[in-house]
C-alpha positions in Angstrom: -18.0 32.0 72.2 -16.8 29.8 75.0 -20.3 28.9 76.5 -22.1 28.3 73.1 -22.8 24.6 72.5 -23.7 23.3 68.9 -27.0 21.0 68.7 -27.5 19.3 65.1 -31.2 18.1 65.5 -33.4 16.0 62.6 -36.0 13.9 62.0 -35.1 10.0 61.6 -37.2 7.1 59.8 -35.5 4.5 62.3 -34.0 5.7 65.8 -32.2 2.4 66.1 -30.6 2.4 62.8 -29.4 5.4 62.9 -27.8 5.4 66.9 -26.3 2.6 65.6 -24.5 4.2 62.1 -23.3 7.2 64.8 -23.0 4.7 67.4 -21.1 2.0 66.2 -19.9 3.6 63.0 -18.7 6.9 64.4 -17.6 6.3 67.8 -20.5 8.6 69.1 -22.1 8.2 72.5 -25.9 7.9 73.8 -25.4 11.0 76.0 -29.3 11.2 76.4 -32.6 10.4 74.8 -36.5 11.0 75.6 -39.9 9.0 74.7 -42.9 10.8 73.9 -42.2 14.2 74.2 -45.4 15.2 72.6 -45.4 12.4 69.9 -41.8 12.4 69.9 -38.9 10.2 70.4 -35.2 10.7 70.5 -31.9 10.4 71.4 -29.0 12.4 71.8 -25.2 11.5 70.8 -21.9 13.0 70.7 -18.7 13.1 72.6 -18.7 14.0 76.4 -16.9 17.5 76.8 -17.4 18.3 72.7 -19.0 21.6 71.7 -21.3 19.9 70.0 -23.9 16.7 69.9 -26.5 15.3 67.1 -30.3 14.8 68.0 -32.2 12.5 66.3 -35.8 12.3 66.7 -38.6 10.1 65.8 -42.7 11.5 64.9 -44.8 8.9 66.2 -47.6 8.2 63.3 -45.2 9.8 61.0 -42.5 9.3 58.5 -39.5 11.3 58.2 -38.6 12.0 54.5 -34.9 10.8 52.9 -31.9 13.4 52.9 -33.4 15.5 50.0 -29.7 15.5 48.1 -26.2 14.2 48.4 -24.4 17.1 49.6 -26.2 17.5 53.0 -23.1 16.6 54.9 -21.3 16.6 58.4 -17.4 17.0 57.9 -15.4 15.8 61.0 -11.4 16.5 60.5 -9.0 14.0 61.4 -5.5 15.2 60.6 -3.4 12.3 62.2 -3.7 9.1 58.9 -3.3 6.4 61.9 -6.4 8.4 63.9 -8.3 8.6 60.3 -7.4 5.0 58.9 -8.8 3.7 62.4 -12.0 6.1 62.3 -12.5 4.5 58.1 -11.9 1.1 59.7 -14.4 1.3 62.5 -17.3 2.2 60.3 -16.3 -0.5 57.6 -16.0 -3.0 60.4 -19.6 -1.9 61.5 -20.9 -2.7 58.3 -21.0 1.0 56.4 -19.2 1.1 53.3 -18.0 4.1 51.9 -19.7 5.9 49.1 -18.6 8.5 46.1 -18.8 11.6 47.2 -20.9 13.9 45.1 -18.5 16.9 45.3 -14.9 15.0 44.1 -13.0 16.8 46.5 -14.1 15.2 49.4 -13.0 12.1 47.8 -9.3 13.6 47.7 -8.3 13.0 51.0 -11.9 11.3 52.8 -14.2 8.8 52.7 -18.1 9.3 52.3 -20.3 7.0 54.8 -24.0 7.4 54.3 -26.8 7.5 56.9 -29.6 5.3 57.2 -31.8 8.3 56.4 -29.6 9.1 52.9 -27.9 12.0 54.8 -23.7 12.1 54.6 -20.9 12.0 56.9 -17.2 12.6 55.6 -14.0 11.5 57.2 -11.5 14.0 56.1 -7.7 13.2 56.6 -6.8 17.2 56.8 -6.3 20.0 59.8 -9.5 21.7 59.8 -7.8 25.2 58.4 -10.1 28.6 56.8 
């Protein structure tokens, strides 16, 4: 599955805030974005070369709803704890502060940041491993 790319796409209440949580937070890039495609705004952000990027658009004349529960989360796995300390540090010194993880475990050996939009993000100090 060399050639298959990943694209995480939602609905945002607040384009800005949230490039900026990614952005700022995460160490994410604008690798794109669009204005009224139909009524709809977005952007685009990611990693150049990953297999994957996050789209986050905006309805115009319409209100995206909150993350409808706590556990709706993206897991990135850092295994090196200089590389994750630095990843925690960046989004505390960008003004998120972590938050208890509903599921305990993710607390083990993470932190929990949360979206503008209520939706998760965990920093995992682990390999990714199945």
């Amino acid at each position: 599955m060399d050639t298959v790319k990943l694209r995480v796409a939602r609905p945002a209440r607040d384009l800005e805030a949230v490039v900026r949580f990614y952005r700022d937070g995460l160490g994410f890039e604008v690798l794109g974005g669009f204005e009224d495609h139909a009524g709809f705004d977005g952007v685009m952000l990611g990693h150049p070369g990953a297999p994957y990027h996050l789209e986050f658009t905006v309805e115009r004349g319409h209100e995206a709803p909150r993350a409808p529960t706590e556990d709706l989360l993206l897991v990135f796995y850092v295994p090196d704890p200089e590389a994750w300390a630095a990843r925690v540090h960046q989004m505390e010194a960008a003004g998120f502060a972590a938050v208890p993880s509903r599921n305990p475990y993710w607390d083990a050996h993470g932190r929990t940041f949360e979206d503008p939009d209520g939706y998760r993000v965990v920093i995992q100090r682990a390999a990714w491993t199945l």
